[in-house]
N, C-alpha and C positions, 0 to 999 in steps of 0.2 A: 243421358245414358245412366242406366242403374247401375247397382252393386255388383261384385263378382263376390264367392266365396273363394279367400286364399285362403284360410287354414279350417278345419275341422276340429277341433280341440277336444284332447280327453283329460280330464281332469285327475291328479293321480293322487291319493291319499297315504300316510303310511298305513301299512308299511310297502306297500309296492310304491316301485321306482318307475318315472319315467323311462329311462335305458329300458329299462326290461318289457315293459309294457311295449315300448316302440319296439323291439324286437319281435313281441310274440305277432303285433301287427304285421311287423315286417314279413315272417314268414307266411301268415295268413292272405295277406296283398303280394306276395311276390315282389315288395320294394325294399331296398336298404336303408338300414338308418345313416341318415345325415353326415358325409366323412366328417363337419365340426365337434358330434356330438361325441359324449364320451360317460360311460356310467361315473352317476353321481353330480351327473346335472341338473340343473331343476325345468329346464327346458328341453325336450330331444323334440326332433323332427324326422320322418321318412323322407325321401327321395321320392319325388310323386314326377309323372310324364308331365310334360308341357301341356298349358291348358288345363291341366288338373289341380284344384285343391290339395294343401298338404295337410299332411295328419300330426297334430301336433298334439305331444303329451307333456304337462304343467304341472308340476309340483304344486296341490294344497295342502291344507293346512287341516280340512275338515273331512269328515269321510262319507261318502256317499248314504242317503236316508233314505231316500225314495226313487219310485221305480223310473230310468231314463225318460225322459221329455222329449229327446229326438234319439233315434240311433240308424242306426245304418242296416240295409238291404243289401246282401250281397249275392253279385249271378254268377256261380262259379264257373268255371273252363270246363270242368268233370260234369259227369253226372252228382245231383246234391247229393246222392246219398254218399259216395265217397269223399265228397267236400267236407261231411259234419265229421265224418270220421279221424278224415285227415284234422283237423280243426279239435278233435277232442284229445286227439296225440298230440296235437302241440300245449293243449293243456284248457283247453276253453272247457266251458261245463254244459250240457243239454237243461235248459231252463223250463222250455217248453214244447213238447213235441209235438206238432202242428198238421204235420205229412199224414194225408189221406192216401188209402188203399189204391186210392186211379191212381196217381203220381199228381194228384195238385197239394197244395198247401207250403208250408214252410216247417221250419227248424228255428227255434229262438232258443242263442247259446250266448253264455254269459265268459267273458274273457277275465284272466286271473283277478282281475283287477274287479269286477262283476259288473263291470256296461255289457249290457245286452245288444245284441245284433244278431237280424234273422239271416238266415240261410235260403235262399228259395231256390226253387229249382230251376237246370239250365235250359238255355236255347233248347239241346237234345232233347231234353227231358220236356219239355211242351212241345215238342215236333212228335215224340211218342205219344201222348196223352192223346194229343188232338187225333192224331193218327187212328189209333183205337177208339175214341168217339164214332171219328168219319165212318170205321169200320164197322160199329154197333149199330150204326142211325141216328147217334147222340148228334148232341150241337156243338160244337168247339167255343171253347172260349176266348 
């Protein structure tokens, strides 16, 4: 039997804090922070469903140099483009904007902390794409 992923870890440098960082994920993911956790921890953790990986945010030492080596793909519930919106009110920043005129591509936004994670678009939003292909004569993807 192999590995399972339990935690996803985000590395937290000063001056941002783990708590707050796990917050802003929190609101982003719809999970709450961990009832153990408490700002001013060097560990915090989200509350993830059963079967799911948690997201764990770690107090370093050192501050981020280079661009993320993994990050996260998120399918929002909404359509994306109300997702990056909502996601930039809570404070994340547009890195790179990605999103094609048909409705393909994605959104890479960088969280206060600046780990990057795309935005792509939803279920709807490729049930419209394809839709309006099948209607041109295009090919769905």
């Amino acid at each position: 039997m192999g590995s399972t992923i339990r935690h996803i870890t985000f590395d937290c440098a000063p001056p941002h804090e783990p708590y707050e960082l796990a917050r802003f994920w929190g609101q982003v993911l719809d999970l709450p922070v961990h009832p153990d956790d408490s700002p001013g921890d060097d560990e915090v953790a989200l509350e993830a469903p059963a079967g799911q990986p948690t997201l764990l945010f770690l107090r370093v030492p050192e501050a981020k140099t280079l661009k993320n080596r993994v990050h996260l793909d998120l399918e929002p519930g909404r359509s994306r483009e109300e997702e990056v919106e909502r996601v930039l009110a809570l404070g994340g920043v547009l890195v790179d904007d990605r999103r094609k005129p048909n409705g393909r591509g994605w959104a890479v936004v960088a969280d206060p902390a600046g780990n990057e994670f795309c935005i792509e678009a939803s279920q709807a939003d490729r049930a419209a794409v394809s839709a309006r292909e099948r209607a041109a004569g295009g090919s769905p993807r």
